[in-house]
VEXBANU-508501 format. One record per residue: residue number from 1; residue in one letter; z, x, y of N, C-alpha, C, O, CB in turn. Coordinates in steps of 0.2 Angstrom, whole numbers, plus 5000, padded with zeros to 4 digits. Glycine has a CB too. Layout:
BEGIN
<seq:NUM type:A nup:Z neast:X nnorth:Y caup:Z caeast:X canorth:Y cup:Z ceast:X cnorth:Y oup:Z oeast:X onorth:Y cbup:Z cbeast:X cbnorth:Y>
...
***
This chain:
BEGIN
<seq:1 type:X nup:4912 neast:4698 nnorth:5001 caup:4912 caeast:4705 canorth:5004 cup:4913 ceast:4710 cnorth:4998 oup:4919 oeast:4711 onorth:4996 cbup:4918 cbeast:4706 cbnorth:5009>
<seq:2 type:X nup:4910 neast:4711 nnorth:4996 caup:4908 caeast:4720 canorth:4993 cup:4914 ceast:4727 cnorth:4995 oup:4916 oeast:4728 onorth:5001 cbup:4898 cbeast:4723 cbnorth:4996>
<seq:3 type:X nup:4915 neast:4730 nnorth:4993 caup:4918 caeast:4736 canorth:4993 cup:4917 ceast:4743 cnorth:4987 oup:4916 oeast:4743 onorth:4981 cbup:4924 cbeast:4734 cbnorth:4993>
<seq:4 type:X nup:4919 neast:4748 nnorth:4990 caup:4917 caeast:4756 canorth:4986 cup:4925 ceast:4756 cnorth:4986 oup:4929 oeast:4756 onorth:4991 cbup:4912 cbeast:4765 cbnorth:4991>
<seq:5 type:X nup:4926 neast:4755 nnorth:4978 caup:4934 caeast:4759 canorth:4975 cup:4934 ceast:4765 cnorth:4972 oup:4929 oeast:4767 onorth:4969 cbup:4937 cbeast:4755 cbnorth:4969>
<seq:6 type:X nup:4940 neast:4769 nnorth:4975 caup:4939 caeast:4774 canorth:4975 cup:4946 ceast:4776 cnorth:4973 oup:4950 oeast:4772 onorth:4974 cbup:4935 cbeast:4776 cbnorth:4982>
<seq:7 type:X nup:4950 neast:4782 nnorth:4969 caup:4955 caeast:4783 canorth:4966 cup:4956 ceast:4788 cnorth:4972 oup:4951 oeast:4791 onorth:4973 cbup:4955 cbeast:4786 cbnorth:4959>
<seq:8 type:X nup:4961 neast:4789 nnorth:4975 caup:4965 caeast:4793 canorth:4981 cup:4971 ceast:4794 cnorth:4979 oup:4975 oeast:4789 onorth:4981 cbup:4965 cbeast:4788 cbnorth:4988>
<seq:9 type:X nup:4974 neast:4799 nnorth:4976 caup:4981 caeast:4801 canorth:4973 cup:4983 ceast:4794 cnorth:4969 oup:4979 oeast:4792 onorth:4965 cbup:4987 cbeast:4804 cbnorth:4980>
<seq:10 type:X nup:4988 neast:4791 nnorth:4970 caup:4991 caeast:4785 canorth:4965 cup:4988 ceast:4779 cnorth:4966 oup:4990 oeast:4774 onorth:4964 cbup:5000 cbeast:4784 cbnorth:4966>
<seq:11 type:X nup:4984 neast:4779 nnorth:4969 caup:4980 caeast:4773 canorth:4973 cup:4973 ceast:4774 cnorth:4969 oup:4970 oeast:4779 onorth:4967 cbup:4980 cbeast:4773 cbnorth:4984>
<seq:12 type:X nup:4973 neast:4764 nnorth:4971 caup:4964 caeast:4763 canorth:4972 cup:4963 ceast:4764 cnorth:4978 oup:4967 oeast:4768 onorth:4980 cbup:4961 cbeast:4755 cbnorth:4972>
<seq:13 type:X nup:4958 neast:4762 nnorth:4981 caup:4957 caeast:4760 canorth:4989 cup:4949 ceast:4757 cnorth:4991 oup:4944 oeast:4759 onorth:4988 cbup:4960 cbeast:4768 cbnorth:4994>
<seq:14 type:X nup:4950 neast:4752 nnorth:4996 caup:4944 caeast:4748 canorth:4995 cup:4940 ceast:4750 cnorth:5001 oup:4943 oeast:4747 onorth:5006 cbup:4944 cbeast:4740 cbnorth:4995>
<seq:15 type:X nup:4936 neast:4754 nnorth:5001 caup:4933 caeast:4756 canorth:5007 cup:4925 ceast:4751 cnorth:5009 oup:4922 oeast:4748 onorth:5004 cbup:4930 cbeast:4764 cbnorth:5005>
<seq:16 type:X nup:4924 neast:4751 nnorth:5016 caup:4919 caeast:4746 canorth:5018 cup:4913 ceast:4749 cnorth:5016 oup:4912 oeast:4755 onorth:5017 cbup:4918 cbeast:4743 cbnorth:5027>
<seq:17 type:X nup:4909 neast:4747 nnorth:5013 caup:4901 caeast:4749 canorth:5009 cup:4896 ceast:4753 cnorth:5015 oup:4892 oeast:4758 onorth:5014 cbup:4896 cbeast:4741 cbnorth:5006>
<seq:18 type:X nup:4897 neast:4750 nnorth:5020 caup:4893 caeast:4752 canorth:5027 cup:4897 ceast:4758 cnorth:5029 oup:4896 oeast:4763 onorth:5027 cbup:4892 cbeast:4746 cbnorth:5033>
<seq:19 type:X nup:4902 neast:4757 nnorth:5034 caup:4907 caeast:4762 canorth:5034 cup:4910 ceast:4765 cnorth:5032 oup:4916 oeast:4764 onorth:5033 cbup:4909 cbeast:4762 cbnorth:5035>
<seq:20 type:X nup:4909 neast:4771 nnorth:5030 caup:4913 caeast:4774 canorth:5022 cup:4920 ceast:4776 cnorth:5024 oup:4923 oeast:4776 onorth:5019 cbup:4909 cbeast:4783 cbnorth:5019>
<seq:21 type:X nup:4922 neast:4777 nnorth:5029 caup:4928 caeast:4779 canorth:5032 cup:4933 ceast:4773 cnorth:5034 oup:4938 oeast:4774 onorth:5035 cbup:4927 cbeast:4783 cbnorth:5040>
<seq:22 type:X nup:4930 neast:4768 nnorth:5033 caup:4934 caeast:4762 canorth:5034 cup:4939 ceast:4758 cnorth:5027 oup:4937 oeast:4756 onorth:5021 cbup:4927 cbeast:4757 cbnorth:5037>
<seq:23 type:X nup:4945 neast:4758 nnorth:5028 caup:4947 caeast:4756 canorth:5022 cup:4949 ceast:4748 cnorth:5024 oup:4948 oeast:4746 onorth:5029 cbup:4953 cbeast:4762 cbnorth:5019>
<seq:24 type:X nup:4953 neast:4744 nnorth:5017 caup:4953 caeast:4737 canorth:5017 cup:4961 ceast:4736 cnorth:5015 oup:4966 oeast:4732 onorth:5016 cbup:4948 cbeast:4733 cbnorth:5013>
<seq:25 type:X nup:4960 neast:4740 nnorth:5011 caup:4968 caeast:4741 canorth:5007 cup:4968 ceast:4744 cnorth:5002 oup:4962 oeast:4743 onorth:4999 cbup:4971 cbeast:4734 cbnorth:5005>
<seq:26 type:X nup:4973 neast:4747 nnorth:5000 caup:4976 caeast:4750 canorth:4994 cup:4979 ceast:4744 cnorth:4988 oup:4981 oeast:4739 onorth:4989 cbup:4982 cbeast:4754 cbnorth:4997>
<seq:27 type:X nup:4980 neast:4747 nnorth:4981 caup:4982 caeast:4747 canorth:4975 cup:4987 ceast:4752 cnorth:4973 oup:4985 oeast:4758 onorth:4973 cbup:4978 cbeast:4747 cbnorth:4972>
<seq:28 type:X nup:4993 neast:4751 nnorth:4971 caup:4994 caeast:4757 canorth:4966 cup:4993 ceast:4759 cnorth:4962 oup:4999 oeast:4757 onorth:4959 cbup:4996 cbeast:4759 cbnorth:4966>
<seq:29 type:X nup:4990 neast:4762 nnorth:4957 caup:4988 caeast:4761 canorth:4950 cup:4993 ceast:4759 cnorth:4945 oup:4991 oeast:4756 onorth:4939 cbup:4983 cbeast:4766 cbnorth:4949>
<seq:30 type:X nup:5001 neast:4762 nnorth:4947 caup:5003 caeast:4760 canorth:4941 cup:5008 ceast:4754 cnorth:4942 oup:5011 oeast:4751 onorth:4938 cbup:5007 cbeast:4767 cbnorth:4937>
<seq:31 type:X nup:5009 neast:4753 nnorth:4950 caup:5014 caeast:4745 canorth:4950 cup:5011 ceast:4741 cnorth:4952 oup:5014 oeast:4736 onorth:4951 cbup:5020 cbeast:4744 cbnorth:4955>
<seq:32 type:X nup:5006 neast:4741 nnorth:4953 caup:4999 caeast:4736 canorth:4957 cup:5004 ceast:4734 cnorth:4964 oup:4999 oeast:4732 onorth:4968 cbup:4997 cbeast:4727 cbnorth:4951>
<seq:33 type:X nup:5007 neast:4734 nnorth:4966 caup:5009 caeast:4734 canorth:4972 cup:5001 ceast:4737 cnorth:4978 oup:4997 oeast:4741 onorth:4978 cbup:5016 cbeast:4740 cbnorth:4971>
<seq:34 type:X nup:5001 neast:4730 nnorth:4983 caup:4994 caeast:4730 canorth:4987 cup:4997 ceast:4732 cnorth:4994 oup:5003 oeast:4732 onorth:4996 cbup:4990 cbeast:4720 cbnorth:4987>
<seq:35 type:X nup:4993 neast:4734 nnorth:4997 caup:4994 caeast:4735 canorth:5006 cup:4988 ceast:4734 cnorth:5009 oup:4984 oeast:4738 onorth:5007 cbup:4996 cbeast:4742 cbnorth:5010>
<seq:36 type:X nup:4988 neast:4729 nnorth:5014 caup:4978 caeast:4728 canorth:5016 cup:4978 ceast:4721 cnorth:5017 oup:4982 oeast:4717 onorth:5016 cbup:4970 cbeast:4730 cbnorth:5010>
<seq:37 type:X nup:4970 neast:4722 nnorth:5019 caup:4966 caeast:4715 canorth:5020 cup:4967 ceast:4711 cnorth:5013 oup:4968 oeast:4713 onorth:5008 cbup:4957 cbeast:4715 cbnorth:5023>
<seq:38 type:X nup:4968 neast:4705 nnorth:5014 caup:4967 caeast:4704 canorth:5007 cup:4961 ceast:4701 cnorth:5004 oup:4961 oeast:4697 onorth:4999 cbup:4971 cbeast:4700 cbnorth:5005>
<seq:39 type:X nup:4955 neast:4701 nnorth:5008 caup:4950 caeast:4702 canorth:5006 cup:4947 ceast:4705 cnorth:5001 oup:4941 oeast:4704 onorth:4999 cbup:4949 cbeast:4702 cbnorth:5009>
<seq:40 type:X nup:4951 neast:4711 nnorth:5000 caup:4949 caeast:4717 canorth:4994 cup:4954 ceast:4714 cnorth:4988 oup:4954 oeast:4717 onorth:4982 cbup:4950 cbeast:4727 cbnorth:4997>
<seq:41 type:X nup:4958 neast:4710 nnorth:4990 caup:4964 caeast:4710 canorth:4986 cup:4962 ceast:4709 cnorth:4978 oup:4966 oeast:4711 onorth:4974 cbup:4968 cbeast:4705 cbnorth:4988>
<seq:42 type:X nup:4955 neast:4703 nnorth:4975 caup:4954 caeast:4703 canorth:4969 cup:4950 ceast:4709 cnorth:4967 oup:4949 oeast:4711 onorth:4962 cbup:4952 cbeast:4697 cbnorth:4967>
<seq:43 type:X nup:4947 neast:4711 nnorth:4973 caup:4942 caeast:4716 canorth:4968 cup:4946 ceast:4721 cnorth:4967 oup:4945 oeast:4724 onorth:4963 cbup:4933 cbeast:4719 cbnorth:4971>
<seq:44 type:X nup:4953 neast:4724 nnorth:4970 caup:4956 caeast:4730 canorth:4968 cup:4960 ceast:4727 cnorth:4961 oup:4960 oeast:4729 onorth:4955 cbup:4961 cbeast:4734 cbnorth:4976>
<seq:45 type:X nup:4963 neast:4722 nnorth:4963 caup:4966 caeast:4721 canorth:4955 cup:4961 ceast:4719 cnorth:4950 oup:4965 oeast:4717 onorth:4945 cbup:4971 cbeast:4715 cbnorth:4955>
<seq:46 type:X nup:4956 neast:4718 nnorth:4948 caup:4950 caeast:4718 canorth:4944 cup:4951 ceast:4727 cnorth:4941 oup:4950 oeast:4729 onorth:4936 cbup:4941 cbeast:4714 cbnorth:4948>
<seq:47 type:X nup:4951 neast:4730 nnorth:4947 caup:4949 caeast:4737 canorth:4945 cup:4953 ceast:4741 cnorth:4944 oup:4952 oeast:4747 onorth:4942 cbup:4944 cbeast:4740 cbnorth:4949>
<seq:48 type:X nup:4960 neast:4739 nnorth:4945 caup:4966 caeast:4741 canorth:4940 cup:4967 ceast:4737 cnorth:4936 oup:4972 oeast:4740 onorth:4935 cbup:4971 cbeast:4741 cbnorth:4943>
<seq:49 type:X nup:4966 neast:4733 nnorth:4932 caup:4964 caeast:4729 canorth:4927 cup:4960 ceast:4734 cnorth:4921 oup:4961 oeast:4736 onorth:4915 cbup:4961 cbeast:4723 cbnorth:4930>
<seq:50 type:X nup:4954 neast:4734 nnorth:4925 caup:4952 caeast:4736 canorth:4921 cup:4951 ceast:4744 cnorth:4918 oup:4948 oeast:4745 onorth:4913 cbup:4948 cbeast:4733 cbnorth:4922>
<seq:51 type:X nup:4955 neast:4749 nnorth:4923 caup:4958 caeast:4757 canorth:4924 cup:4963 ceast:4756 cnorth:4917 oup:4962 oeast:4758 onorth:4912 cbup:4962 cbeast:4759 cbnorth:4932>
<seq:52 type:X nup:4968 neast:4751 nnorth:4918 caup:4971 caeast:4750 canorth:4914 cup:4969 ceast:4748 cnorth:4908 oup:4971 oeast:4751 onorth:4903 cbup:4973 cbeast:4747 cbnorth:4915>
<seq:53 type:X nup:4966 neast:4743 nnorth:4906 caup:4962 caeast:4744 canorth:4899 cup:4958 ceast:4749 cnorth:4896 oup:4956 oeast:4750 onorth:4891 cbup:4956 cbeast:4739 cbnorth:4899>
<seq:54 type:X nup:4959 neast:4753 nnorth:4900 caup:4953 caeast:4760 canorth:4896 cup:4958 ceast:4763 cnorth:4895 oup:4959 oeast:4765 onorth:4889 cbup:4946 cbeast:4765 cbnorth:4900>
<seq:55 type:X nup:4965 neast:4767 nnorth:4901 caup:4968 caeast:4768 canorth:4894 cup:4971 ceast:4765 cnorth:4888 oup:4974 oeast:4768 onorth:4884 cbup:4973 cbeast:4771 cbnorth:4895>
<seq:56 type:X nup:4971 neast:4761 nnorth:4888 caup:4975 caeast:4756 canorth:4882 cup:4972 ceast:4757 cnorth:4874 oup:4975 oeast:4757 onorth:4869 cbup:4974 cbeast:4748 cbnorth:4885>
<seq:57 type:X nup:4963 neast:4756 nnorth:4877 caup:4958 caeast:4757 canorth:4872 cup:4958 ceast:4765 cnorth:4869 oup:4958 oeast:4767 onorth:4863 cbup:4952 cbeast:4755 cbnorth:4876>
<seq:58 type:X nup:4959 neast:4769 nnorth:4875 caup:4962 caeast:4774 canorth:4873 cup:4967 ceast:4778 cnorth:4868 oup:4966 oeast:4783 onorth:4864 cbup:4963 cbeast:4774 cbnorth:4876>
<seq:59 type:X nup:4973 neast:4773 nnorth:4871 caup:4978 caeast:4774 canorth:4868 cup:4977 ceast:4772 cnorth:4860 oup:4977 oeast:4776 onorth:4856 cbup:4983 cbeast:4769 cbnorth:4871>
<seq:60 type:X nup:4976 neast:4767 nnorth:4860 caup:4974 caeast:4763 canorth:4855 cup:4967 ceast:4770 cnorth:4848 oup:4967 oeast:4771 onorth:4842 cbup:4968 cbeast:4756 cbnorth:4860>
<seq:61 type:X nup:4964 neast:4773 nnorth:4853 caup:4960 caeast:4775 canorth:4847 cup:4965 ceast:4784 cnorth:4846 oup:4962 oeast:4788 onorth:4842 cbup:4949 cbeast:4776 cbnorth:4850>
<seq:62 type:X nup:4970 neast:4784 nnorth:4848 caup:4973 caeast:4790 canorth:4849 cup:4980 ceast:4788 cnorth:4843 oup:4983 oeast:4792 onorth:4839 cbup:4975 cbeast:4791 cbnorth:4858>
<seq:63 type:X nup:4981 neast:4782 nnorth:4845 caup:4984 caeast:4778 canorth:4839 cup:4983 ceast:4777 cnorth:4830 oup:4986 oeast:4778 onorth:4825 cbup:4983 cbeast:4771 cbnorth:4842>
<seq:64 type:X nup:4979 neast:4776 nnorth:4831 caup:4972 caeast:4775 canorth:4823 cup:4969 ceast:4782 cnorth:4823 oup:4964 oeast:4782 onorth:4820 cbup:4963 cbeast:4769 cbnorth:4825>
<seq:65 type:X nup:4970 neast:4787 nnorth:4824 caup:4968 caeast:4794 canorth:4824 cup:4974 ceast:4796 cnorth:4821 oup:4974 oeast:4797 onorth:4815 cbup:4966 cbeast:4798 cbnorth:4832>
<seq:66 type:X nup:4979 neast:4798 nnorth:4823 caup:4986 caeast:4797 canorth:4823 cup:4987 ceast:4796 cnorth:4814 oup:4987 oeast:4800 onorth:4810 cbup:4990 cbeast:4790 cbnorth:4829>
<seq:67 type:X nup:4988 neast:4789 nnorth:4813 caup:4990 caeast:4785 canorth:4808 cup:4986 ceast:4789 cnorth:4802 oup:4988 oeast:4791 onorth:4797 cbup:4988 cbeast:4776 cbnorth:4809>
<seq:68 type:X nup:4980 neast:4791 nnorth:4805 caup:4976 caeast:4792 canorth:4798 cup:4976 ceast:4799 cnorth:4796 oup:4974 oeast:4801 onorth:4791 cbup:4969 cbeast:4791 cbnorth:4798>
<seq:69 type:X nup:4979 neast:4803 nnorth:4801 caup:4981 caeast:4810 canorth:4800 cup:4989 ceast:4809 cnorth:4798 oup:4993 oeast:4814 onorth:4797 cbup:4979 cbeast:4815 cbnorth:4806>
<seq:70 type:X nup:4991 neast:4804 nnorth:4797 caup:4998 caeast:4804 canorth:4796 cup:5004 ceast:4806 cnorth:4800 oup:5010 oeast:4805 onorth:4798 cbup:4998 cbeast:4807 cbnorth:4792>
<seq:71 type:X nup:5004 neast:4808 nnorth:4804 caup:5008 caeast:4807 canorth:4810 cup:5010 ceast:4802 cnorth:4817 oup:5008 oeast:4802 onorth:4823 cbup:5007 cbeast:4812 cbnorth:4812>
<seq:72 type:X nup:5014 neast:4800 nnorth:4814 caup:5017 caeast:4793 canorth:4819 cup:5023 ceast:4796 cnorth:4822 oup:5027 oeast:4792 onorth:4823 cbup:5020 cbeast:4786 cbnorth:4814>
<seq:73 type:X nup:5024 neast:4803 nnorth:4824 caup:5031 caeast:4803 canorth:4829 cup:5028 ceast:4800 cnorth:4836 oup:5030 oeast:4795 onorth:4838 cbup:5035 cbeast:4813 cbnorth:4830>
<seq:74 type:X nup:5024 neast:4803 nnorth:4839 caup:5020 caeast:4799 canorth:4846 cup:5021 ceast:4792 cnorth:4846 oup:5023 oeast:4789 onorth:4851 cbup:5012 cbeast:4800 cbnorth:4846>
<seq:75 type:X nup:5020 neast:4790 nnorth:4841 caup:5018 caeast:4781 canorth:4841 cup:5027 ceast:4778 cnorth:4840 oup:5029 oeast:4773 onorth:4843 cbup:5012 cbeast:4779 cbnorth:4832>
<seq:76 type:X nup:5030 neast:4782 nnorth:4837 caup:5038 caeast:4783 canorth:4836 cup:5040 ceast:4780 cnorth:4843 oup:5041 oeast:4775 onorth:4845 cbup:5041 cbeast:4791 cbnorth:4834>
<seq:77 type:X nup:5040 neast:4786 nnorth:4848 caup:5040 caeast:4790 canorth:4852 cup:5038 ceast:4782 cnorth:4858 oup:5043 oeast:4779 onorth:4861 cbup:5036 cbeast:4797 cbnorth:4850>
<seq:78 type:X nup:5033 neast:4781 nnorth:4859 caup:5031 caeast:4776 canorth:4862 cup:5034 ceast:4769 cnorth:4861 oup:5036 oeast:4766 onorth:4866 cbup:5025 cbeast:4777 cbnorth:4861>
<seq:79 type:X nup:5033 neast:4766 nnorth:4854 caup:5037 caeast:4761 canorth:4852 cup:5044 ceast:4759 cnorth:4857 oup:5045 oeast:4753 onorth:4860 cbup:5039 cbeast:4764 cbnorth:4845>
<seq:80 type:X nup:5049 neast:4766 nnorth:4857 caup:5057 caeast:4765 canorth:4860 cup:5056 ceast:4763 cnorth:4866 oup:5062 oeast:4762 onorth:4869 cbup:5062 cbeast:4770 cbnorth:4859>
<seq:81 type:X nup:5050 neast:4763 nnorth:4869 caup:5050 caeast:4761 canorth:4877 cup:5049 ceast:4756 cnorth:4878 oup:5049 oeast:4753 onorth:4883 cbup:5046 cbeast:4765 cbnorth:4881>
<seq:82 type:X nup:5047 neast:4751 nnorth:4872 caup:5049 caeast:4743 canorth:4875 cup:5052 ceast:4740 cnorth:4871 oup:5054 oeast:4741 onorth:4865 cbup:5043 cbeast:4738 cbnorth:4876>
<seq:83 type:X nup:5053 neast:4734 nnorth:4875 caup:5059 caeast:4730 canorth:4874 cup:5060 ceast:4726 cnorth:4867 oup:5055 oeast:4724 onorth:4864 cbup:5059 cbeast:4725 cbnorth:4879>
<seq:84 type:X nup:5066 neast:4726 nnorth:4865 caup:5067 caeast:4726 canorth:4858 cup:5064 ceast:4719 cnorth:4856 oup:5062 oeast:4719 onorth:4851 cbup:5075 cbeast:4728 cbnorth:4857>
<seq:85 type:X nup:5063 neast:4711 nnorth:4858 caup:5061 caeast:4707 canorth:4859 cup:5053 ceast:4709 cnorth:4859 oup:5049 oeast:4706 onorth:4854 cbup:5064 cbeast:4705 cbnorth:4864>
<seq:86 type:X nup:5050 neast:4713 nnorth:4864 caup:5044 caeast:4713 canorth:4861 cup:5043 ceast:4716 cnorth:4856 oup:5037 oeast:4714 onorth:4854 cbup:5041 cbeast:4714 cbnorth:4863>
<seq:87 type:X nup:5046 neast:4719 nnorth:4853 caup:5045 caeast:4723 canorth:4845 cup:5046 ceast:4718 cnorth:4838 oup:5042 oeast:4718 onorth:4833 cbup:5053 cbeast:4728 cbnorth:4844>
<seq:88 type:X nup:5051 neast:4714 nnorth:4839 caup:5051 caeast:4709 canorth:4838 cup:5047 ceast:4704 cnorth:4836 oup:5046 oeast:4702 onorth:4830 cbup:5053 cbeast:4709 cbnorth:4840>
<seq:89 type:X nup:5044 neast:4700 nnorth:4842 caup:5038 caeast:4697 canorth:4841 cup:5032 ceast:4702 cnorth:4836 oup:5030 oeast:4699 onorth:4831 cbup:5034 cbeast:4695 cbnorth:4849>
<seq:90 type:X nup:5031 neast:4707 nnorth:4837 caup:5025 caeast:4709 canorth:4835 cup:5028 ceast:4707 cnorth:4825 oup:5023 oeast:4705 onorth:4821 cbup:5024 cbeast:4719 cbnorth:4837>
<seq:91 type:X nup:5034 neast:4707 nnorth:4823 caup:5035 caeast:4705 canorth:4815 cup:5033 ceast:4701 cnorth:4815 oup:5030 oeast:4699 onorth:4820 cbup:5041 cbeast:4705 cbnorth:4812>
<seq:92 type:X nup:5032 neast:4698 nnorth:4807 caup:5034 caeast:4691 canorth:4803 cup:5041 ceast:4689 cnorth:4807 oup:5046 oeast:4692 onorth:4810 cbup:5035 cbeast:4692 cbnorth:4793>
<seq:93 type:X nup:5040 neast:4681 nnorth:4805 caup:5044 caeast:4676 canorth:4808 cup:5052 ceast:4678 cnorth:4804 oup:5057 oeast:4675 onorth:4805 cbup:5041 cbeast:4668 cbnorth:4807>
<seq:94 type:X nup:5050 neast:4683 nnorth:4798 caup:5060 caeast:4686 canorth:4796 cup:5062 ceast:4687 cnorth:4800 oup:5067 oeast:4685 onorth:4800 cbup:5063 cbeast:4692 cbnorth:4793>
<seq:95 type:X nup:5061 neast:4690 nnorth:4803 caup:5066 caeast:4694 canorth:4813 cup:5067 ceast:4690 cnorth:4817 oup:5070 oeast:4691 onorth:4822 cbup:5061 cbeast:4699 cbnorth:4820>
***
């Protein structure tokens, strides 16, 4: 079964392709938290997946834009929001 994803305030949502008014279930885009059939269940998380990768790619070139103009407070800034372990891993095996 096929579906039209569609962004509806903090949500995906999987609408029937024939029936445009017909929905299957929701996503939310930032907890992935599902409500619905779950028949839409992989194609909504494929497409929050993949929502998510673009900002990342995003991020990423906002990152490298950043660096080369020399300003890293943003990247600072973002850094302190994860966990000190995964900071970690990102070093050499000194840490």
């Amino acid at each position: 079964m096929k579906f039209k994803i569609v962004k509806k305030g903090k949500y995906f949502v999987a609408f029937d392709l024939d029936d445009k008014k017909r929905s299957y279930g929701k996503i939310h885009m930032d907890t992935g938290k599902f409500v619905g059939d779950t028949r839409c269940l992989v194609e909504l998380s494929q497409f929050q997946e993949n929502y998510k990768q673009e900002i990342v790619d995003e991020v990423l070139e906002n990152i490298k834009k950043d660096v080369t103009d020399g300003d890293v407070t943003a990247i600072e800034e973002l850094l302190k929001f994860l966990p000190i372990e995964n900071l970690k891993n990102y070093l050499p095996e000194v840490w």
